[in-house]
PyMOL Python script that loads the backbone (N, CA, C, O; Angstrom):
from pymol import cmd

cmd.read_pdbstr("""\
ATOM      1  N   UNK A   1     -54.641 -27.273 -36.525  1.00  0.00           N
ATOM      2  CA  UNK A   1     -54.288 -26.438 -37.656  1.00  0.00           C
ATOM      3  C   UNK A   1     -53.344 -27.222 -38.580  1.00  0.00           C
ATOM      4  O   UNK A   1     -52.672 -28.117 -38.068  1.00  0.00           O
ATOM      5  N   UNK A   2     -53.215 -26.935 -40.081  1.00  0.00           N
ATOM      6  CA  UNK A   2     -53.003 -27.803 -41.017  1.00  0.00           C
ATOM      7  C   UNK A   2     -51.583 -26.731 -41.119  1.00  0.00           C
ATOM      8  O   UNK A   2     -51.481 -25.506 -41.187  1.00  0.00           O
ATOM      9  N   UNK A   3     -50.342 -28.119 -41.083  1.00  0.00           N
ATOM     10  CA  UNK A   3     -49.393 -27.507 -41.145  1.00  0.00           C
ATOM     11  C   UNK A   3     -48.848 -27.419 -42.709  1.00  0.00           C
ATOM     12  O   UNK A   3     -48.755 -28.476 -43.332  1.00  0.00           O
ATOM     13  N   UNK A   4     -48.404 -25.881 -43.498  1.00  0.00           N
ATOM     14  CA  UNK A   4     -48.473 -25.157 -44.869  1.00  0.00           C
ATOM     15  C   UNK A   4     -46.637 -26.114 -44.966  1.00  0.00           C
ATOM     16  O   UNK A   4     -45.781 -26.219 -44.088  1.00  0.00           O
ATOM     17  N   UNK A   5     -46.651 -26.678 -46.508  1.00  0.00           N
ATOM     18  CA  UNK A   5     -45.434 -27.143 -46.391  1.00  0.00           C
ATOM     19  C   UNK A   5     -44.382 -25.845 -47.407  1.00  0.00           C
ATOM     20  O   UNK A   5     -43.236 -25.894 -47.855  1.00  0.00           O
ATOM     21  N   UNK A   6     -45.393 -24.851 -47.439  1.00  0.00           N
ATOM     22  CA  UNK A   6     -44.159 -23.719 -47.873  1.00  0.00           C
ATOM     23  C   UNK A   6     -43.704 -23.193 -46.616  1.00  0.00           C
ATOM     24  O   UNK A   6     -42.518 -23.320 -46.314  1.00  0.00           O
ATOM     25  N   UNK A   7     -44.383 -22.708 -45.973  1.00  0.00           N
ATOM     26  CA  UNK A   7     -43.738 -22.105 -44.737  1.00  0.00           C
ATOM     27  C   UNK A   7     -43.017 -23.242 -44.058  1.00  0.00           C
ATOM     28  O   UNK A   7     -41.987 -22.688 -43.674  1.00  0.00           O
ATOM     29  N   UNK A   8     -42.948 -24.447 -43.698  1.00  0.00           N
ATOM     30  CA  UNK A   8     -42.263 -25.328 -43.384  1.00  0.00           C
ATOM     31  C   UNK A   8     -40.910 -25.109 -44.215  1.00  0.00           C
ATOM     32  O   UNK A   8     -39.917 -24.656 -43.647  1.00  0.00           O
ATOM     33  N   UNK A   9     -40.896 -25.461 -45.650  1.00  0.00           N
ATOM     34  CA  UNK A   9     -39.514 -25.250 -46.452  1.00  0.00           C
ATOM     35  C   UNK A   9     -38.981 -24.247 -45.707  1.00  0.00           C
ATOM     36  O   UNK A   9     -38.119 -24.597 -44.900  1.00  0.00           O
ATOM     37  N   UNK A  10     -39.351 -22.725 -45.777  1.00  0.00           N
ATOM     38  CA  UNK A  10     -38.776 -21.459 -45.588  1.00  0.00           C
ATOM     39  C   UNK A  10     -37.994 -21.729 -44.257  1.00  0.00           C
ATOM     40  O   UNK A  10     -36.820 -21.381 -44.126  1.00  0.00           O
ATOM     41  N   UNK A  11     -38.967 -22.600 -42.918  1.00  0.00           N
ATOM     42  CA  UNK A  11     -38.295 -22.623 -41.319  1.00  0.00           C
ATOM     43  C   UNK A  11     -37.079 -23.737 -41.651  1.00  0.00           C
ATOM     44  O   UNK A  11     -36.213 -23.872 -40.787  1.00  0.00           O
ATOM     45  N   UNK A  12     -37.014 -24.334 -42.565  1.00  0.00           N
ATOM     46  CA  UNK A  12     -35.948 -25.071 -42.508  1.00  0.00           C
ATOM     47  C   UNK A  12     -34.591 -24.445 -43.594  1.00  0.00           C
ATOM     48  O   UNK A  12     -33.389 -24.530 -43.342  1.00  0.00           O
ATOM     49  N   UNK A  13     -35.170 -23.875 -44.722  1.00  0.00           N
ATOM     50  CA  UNK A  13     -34.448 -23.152 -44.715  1.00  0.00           C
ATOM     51  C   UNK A  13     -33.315 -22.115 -44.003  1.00  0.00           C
ATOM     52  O   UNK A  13     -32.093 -22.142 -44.149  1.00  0.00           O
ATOM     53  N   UNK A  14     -34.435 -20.850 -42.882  1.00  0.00           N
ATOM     54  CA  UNK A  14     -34.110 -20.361 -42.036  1.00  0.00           C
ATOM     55  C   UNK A  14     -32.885 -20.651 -41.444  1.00  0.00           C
ATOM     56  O   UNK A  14     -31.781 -20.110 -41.501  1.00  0.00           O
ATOM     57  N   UNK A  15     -33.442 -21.884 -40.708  1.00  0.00           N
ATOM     58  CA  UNK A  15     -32.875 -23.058 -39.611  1.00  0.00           C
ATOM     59  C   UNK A  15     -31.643 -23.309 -40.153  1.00  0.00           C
ATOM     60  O   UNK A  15     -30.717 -23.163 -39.354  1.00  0.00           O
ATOM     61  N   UNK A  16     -31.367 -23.615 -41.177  1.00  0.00           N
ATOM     62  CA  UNK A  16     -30.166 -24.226 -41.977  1.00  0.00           C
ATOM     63  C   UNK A  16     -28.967 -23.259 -42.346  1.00  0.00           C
ATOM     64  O   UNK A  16     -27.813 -23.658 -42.501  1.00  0.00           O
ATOM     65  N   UNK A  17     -29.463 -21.640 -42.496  1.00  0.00           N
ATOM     66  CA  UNK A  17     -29.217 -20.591 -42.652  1.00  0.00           C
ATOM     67  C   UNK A  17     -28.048 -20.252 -41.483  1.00  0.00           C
ATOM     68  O   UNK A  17     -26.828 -20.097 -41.542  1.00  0.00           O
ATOM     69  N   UNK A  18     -29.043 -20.217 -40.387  1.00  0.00           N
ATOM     70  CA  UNK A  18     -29.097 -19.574 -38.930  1.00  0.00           C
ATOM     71  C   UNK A  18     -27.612 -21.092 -38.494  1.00  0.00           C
ATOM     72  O   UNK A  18     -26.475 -20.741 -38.178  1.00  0.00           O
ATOM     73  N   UNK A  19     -27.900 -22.208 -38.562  1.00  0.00           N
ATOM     74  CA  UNK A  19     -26.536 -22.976 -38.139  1.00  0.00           C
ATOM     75  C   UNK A  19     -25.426 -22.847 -38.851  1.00  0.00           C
ATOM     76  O   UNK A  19     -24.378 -22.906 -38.209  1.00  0.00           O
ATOM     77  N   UNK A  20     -25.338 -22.633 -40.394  1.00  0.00           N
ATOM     78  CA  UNK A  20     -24.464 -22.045 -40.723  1.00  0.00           C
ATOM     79  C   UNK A  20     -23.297 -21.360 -39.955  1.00  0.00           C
ATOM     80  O   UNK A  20     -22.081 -21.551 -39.957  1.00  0.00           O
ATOM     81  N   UNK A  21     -23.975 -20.638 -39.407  1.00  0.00           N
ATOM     82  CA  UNK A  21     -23.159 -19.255 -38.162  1.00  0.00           C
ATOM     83  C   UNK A  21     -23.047 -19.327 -37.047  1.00  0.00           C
ATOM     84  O   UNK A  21     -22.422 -18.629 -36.249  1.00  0.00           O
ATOM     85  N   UNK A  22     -23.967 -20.623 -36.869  1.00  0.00           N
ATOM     86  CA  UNK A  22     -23.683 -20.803 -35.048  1.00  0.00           C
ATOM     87  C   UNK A  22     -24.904 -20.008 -34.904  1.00  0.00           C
ATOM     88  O   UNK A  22     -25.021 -20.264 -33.706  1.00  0.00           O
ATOM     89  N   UNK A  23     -25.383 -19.648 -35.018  1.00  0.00           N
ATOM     90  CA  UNK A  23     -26.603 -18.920 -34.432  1.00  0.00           C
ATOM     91  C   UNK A  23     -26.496 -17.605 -34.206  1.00  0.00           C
ATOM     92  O   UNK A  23     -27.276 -17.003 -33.469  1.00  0.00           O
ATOM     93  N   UNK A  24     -25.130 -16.840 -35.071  1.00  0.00           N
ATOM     94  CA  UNK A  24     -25.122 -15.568 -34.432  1.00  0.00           C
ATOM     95  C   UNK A  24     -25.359 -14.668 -35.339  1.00  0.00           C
ATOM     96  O   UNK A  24     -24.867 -14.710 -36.467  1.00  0.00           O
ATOM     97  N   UNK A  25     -26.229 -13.665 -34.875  1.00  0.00           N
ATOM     98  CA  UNK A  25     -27.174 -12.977 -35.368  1.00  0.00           C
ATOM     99  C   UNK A  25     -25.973 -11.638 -36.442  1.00  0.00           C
ATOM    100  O   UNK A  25     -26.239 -11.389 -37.618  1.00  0.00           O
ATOM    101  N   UNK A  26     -25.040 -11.136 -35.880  1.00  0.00           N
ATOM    102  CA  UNK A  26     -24.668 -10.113 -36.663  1.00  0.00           C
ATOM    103  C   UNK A  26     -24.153 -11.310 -37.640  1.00  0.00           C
ATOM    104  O   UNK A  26     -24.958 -11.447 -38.561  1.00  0.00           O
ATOM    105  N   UNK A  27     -23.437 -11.905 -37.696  1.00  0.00           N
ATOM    106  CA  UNK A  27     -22.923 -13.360 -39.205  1.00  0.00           C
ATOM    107  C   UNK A  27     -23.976 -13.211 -39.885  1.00  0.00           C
ATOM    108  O   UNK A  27     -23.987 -12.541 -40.917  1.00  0.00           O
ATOM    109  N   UNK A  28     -24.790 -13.683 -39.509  1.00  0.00           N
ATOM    110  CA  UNK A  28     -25.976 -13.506 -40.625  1.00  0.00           C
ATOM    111  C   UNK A  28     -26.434 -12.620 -41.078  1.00  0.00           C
ATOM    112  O   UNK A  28     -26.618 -12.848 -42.274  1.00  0.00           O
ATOM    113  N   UNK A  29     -26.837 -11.404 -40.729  1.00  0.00           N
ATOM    114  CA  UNK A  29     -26.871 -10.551 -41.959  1.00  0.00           C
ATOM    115  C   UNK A  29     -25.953  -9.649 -41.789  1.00  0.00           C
ATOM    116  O   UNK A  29     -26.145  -8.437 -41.885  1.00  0.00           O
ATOM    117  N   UNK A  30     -24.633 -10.332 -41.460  1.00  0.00           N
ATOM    118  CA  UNK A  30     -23.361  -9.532 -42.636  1.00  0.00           C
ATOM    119  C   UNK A  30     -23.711 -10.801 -43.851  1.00  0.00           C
ATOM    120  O   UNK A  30     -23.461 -10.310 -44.952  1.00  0.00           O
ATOM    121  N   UNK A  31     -24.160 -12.127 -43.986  1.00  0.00           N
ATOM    122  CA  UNK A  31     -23.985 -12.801 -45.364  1.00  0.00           C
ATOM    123  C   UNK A  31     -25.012 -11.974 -45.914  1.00  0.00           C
ATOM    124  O   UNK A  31     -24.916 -11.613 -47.086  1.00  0.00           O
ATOM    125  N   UNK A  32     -26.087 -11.595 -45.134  1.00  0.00           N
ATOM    126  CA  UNK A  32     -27.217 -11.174 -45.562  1.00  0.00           C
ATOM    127  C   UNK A  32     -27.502 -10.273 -46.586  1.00  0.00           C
ATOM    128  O   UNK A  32     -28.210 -10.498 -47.567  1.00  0.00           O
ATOM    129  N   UNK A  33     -26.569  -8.631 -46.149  1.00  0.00           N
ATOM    130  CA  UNK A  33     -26.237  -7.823 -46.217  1.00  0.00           C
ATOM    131  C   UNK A  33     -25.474  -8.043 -47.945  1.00  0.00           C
ATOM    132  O   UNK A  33     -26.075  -7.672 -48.953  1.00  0.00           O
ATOM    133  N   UNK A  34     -23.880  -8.799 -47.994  1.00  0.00           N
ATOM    134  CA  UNK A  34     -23.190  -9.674 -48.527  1.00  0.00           C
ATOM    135  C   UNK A  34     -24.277  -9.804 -49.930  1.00  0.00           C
ATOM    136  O   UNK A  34     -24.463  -9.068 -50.899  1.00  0.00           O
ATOM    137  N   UNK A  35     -24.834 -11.044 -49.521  1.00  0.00           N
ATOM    138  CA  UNK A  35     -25.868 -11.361 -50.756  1.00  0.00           C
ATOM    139  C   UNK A  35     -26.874 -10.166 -51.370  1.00  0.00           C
ATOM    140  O   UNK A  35     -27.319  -9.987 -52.504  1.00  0.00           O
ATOM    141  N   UNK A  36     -26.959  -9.772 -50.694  1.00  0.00           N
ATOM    142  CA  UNK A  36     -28.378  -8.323 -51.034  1.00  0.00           C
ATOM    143  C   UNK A  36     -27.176  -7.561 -51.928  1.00  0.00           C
ATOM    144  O   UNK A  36     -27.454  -7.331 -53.105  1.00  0.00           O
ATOM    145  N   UNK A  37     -26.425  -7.332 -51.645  1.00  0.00           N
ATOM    146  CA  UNK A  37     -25.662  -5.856 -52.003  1.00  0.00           C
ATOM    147  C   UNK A  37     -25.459  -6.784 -53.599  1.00  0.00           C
ATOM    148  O   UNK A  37     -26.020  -6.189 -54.520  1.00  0.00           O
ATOM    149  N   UNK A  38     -24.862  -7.915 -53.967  1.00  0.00           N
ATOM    150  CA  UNK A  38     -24.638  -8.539 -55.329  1.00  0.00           C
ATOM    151  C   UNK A  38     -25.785  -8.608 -56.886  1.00  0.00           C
ATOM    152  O   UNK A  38     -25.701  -8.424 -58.101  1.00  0.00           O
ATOM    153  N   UNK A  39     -27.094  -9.105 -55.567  1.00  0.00           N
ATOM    154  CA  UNK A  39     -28.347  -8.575 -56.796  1.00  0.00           C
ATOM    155  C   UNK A  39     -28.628  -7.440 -57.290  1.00  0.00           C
ATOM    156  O   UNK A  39     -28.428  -6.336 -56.781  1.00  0.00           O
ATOM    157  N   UNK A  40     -29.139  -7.713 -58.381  1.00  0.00           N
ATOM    158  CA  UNK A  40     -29.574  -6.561 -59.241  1.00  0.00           C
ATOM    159  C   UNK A  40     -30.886  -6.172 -59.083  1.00  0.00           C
ATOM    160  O   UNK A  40     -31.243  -5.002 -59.219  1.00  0.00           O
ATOM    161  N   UNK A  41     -31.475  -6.898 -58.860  1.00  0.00           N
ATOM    162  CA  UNK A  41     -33.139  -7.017 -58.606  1.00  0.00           C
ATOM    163  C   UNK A  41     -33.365  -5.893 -57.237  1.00  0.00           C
ATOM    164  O   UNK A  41     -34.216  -5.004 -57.266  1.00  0.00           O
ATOM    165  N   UNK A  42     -32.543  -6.105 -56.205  1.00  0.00           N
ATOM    166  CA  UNK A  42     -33.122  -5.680 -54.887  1.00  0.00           C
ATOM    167  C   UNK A  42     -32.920  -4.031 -55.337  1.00  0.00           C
ATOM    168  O   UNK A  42     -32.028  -3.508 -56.004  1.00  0.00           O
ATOM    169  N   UNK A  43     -34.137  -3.441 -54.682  1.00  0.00           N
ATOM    170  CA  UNK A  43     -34.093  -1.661 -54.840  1.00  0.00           C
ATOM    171  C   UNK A  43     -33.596  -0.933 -53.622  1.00  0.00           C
ATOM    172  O   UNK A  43     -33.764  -1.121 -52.417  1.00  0.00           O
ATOM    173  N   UNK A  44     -33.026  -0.173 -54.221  1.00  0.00           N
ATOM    174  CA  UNK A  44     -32.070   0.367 -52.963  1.00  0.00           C
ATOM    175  C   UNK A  44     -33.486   1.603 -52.358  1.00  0.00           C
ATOM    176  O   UNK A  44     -34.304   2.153 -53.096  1.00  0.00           O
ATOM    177  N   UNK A  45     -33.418   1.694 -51.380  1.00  0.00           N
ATOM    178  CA  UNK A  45     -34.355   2.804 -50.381  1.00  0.00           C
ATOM    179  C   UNK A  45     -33.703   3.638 -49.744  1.00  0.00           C
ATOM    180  O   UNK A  45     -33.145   3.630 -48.646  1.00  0.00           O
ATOM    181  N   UNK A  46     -33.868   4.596 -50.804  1.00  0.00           N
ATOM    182  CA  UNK A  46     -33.325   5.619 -49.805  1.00  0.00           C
ATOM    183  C   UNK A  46     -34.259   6.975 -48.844  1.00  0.00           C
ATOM    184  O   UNK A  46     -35.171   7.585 -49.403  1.00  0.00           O
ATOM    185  N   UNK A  47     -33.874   7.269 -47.452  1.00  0.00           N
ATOM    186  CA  UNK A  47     -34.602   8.044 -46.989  1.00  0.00           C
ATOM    187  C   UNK A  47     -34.234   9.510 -46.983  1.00  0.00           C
ATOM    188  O   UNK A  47     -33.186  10.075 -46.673  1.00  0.00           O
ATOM    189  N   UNK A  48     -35.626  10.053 -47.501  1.00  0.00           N
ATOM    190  CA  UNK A  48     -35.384  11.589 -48.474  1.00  0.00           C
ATOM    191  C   UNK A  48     -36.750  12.496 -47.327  1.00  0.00           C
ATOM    192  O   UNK A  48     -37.978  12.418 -47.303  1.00  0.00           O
ATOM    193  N   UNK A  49     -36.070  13.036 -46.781  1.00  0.00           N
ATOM    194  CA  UNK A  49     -36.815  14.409 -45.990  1.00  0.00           C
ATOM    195  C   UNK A  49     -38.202  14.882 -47.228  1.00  0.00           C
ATOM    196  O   UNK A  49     -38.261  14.770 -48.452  1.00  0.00           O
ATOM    197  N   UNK A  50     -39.258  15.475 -46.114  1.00  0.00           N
ATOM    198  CA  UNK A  50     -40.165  15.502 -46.791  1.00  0.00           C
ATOM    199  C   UNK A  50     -40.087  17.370 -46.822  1.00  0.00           C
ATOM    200  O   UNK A  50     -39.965  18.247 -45.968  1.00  0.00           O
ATOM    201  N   UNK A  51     -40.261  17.316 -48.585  1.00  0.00           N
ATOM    202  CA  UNK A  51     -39.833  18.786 -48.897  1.00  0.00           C
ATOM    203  C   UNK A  51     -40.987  20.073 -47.679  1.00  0.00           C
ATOM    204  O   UNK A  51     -40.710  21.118 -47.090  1.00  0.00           O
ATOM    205  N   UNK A  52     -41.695  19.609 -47.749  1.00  0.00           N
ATOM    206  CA  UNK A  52     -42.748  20.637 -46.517  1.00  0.00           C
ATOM    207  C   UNK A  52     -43.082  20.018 -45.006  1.00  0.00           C
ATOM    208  O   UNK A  52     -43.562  18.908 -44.774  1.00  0.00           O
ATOM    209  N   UNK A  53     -42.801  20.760 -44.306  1.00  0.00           N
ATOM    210  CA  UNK A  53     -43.345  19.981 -42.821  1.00  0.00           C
ATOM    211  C   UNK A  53     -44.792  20.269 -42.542  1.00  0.00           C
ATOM    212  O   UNK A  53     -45.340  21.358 -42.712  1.00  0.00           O
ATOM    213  N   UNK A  54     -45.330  19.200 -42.108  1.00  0.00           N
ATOM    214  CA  UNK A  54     -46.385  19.319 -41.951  1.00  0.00           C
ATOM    215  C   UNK A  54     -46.798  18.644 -40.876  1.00  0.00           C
ATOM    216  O   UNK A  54     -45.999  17.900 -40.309  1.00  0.00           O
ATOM    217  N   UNK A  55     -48.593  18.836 -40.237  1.00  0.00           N
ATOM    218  CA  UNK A  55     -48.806  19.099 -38.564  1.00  0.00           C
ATOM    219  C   UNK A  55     -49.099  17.835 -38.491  1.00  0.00           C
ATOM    220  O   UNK A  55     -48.914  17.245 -37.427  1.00  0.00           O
ATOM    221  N   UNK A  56     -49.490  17.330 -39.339  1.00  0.00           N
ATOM    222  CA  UNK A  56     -49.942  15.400 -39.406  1.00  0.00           C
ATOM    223  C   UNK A  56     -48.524  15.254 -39.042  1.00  0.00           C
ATOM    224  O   UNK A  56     -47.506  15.935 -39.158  1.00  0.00           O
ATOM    225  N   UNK A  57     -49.011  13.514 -38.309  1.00  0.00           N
ATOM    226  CA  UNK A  57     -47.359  12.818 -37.609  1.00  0.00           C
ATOM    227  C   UNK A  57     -46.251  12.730 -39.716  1.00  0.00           C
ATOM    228  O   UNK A  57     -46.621  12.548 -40.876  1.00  0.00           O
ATOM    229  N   UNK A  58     -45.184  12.938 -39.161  1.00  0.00           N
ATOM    230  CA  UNK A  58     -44.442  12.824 -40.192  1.00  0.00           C
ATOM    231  C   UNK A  58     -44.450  11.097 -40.440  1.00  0.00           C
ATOM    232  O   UNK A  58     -44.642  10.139 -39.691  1.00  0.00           O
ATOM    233  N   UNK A  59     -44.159  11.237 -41.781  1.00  0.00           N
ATOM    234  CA  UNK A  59     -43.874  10.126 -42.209  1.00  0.00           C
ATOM    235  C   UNK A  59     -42.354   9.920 -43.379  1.00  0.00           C
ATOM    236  O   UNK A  59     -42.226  10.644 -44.366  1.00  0.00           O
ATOM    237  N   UNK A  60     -41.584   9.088 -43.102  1.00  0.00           N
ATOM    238  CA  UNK A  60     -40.534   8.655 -44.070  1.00  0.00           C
ATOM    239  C   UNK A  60     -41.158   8.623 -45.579  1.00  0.00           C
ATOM    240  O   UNK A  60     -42.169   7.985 -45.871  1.00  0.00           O
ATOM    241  N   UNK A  61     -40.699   9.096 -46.126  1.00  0.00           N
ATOM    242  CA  UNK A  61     -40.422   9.148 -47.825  1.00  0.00           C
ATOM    243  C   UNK A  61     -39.283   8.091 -48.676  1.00  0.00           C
ATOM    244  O   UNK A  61     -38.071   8.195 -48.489  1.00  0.00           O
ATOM    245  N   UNK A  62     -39.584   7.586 -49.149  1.00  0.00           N
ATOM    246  CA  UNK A  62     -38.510   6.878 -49.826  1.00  0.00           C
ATOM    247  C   UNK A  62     -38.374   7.288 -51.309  1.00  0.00           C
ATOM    248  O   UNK A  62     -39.391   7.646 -51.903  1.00  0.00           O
ATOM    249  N   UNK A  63     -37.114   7.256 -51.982  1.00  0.00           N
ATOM    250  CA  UNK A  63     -36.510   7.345 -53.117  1.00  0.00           C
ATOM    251  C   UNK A  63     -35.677   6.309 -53.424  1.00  0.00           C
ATOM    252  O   UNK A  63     -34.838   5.840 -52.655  1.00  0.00           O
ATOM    253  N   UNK A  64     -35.980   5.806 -54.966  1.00  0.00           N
ATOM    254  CA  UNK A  64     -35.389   4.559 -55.254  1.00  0.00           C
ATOM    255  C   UNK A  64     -33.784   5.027 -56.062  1.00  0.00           C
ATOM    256  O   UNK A  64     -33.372   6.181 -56.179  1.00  0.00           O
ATOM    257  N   UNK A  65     -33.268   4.090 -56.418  1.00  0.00           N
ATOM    258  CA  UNK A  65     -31.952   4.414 -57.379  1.00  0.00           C
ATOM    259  C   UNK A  65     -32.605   4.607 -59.181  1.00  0.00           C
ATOM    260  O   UNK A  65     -31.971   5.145 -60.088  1.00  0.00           O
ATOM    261  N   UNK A  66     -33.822   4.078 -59.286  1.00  0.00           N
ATOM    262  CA  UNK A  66     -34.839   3.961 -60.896  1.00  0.00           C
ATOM    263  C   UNK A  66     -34.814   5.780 -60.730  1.00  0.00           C
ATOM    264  O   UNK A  66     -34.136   6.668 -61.246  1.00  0.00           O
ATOM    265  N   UNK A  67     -35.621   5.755 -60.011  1.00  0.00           N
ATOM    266  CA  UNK A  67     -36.619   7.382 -59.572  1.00  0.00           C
ATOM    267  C   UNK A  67     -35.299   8.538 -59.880  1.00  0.00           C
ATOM    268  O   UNK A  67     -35.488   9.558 -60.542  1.00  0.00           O
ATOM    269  N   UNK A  68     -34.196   8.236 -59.383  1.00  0.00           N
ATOM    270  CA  UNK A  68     -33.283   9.415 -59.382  1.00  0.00           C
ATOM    271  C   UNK A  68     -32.179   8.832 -60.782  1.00  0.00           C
ATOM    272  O   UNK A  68     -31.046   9.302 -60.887  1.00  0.00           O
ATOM    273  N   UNK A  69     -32.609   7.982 -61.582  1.00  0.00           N
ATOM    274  CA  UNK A  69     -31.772   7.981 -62.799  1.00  0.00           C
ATOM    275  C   UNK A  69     -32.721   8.596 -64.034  1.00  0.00           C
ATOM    276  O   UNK A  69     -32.415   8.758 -65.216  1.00  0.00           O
ATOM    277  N   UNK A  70     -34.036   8.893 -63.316  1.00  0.00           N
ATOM    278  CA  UNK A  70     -34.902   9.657 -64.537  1.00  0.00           C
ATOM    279  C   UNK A  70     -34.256  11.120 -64.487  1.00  0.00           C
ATOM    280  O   UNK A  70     -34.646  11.994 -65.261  1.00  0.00           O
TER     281      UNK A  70
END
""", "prot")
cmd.dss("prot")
cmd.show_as("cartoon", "prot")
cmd.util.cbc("prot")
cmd.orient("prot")
């Protein structure tokens, strides 16, 4: 199999990420977390109960921060 040199960038990326911290998993996405919360771009999801219950398996609903400034 032909190894993709984007997904290569991304594992070294990752990799480079992940030593940063020593390898420890809550460090990283508290930077994670950290960086997300500063952009403007990322959409916030929020989970909103579904106004009727119904006999089908439920499913999560999401509401954005756009959706509730209309």
């Amino acid at each position: 199999m032909r190894k993709d040199p984007i997904v290569e960038e991304i594992h070294q990326i990752r990799e480079a990420h992940a030593k940063r911290f020593h390898y420890d998993l809550h460090a990283i996405f508290s930077d994670m977390r950290k960086r997300e919360a500063k952009r403007a771009d990322v959409v916030d999801l929020q989970h909103v109960k579904p106004a009727l219950s119904c006999v089908a398996e439920k499913r999560a609903t999401y509401r954005t921060n756009q959706e509730e400034a209309r």
